[in-house]
Residue, then its C-alpha position, 0 to 999 in steps of 0.5 A: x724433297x720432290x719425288x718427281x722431275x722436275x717438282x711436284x704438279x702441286x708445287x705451283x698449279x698451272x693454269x696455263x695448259x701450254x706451260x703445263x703440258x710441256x712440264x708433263x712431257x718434260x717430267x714423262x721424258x725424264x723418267x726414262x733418262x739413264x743417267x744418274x739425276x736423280x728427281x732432287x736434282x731437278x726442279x722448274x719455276x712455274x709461276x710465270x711466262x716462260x717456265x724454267x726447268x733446271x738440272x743441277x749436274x753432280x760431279x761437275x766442278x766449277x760454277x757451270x753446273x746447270x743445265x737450264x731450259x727455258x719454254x716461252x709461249x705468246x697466243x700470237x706467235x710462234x713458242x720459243x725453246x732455250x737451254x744452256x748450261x749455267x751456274x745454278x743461282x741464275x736462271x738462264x743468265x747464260x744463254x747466249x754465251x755458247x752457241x755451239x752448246x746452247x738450245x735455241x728453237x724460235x720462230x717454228x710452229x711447235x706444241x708444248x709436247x714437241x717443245x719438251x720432247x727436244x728440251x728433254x733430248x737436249x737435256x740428256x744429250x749434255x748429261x751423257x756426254x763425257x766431261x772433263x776439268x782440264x788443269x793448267x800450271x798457271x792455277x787455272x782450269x777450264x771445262x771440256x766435253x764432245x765439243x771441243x775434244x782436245x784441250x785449248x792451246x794456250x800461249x806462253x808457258x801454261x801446259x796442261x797438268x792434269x785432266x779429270x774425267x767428271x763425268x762419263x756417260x750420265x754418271x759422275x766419275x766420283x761415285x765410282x771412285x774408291 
């Protein structure tokens, strides 16, 4: 178990000074999170271009219980910034398939820092927002949060059964169940 965001600075030495300035800020930004992730929850790849940093989110049901972010650098053209939420066996294989939700910074003049200043931002934004599993007759469930408010309609005779709060303000509704 890691006692740092996002792994210990001796998991994997870093000879790269961008990668490794922008998982310093990123580990510096987490600490200040008020939500429950805890440092066990996170962790960060660290032996390639692009360093990938991941929350694994608890309470969420599911297979989109990752949040990933992902910083590329190249010495001649401008770093790239990606995040998205994803399942936690695939790093970034979602990226992509949300616009609305996902983090894309590309093509700007950016330091490592300010990378991971609005990768951390971006990070604590989707672990404080509410969340919910929307439950339908028909056995299926689909996941709901800030942007899309109001569940989807659905066609012929499937109707909403349920709705379960499974996350709420950075916390997981289920540590506050009796």
């Amino acid at each position: 178990m890691t006692s740092a965001f996002f792994g210990e600075a001796a998991d994997y030495p870093l000879n790269d000074p961008f990668a490794l300035a922008f998982l310093t800020q990123l580990r510096h930004r987490a600490e200040a999170w008020v939500t429950d992730i805890e440092p066990s929850d996170t962790g960060a790849e660290t032996m390639n271009n692009p360093v990938a940093a991941w929350v694994f989110v608890p309470g969420l049901s599911g297979s989109m219980t990752a949040l990933w972010v992902l910083c590329r650098h190249h010495p001649n053209r401008p770093p790239v910034l990606k995040g998205s939420w994803g399942d936690r066996a695939y790093v970034g294989d979602d990226y992509g398939a949300d616009p609305v939700r996902d983090l894309t910074v590309s093509g700007a003049p950016a330091t490592a820092e300010e990378l991971a200043d609005l990768a951390a931002r971006w990070l604590e934004l989707h672990l404080r927002m509410d969340i919910y599993r929307d439950e339908w007759n028909s056995g299926s469930s689909y996941r709901r949060d800030a942007y899309d408010p109001v569940p989807p309609a659905r066609k012929g005779l499937r109707r909403l059964t349920r709705s379960v709060l499974e996350r709420t303000a950075g916390y997981s509704t289920s540590q506050h169940l009796p």
